[in-house]
C-alpha positions in Angstrom: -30.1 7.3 30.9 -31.9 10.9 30.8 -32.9 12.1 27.3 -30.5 14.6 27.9 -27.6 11.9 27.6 -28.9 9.9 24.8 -29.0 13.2 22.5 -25.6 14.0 23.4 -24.4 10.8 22.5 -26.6 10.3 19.4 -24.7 14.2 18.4 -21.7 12.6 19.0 -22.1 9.5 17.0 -22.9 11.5 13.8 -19.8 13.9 14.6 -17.6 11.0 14.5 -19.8 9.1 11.0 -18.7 12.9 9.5 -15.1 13.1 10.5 -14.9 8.9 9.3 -16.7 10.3 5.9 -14.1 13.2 5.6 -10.8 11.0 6.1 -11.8 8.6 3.9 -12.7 11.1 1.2 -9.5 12.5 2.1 -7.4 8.9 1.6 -9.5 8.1 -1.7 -8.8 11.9 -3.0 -4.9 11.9 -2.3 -4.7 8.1 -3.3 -3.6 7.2 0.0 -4.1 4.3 2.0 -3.9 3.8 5.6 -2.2 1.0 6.7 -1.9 0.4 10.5 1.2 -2.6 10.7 4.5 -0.3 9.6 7.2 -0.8 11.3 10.0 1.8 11.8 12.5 -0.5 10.1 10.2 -0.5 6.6 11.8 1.0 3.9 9.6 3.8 2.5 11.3 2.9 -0.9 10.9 -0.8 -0.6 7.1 0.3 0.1 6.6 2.3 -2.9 8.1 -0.1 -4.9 5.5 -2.7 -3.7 2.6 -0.1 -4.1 4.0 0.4 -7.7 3.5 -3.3 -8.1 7.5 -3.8 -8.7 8.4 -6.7 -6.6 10.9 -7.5 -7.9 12.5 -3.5 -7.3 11.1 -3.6 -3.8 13.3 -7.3 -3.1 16.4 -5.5 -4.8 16.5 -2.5 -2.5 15.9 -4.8 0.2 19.1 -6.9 -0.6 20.9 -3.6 -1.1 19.6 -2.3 2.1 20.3 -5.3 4.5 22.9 -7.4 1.9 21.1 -10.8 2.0 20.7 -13.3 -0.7 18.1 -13.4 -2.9 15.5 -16.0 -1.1 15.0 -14.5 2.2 14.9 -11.0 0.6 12.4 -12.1 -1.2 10.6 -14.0 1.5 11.0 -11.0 3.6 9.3 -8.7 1.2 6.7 -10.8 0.2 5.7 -10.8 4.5 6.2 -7.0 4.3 3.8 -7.2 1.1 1.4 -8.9 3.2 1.7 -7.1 6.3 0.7 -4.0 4.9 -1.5 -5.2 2.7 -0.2 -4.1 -0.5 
């Protein structure tokens, strides 16, 4: 590999360190955290409920949302919990 190519690359490697720097700043800043498992059937509520720390809000909305009983909403939050990391 020609000089050439390895400065290009090391140029490109600190671009990318600085953008990485930048977005997390940016998550930290704006109190957001990135979470890469969502699925499009996650409620945004039940999400913020969990983030809140309010399980037991976040297992409510579910039952309201998809009318089950109380263990599997509960079950199925707790995965949605875990999923995401909350």
């Amino acid at each position: 590999m020609s000089t050439l190519e390895q400065q290009d690359i090391a140029a490109l490697k600190q671009h990318i360190y600085r953008l990485e720097a930048q977005v997390d700043f940016l998550y930290k800043h704006l109190a957001l955290t990135f979470v890469e498992n969502t699925s499009e059937s996650d409620d945004p509520k039940i999400i913020a409920a969990l983030k809140a720390n309010n399980l037991i809000e976040a297992i409510k909305l579910y039952r309201e949302r998809t009318g089950v009983g109380l263990a599997p909403a509960k079950a199925a939050v707790e995965e949605i919990r875990g999923r995401l990391g909350i």
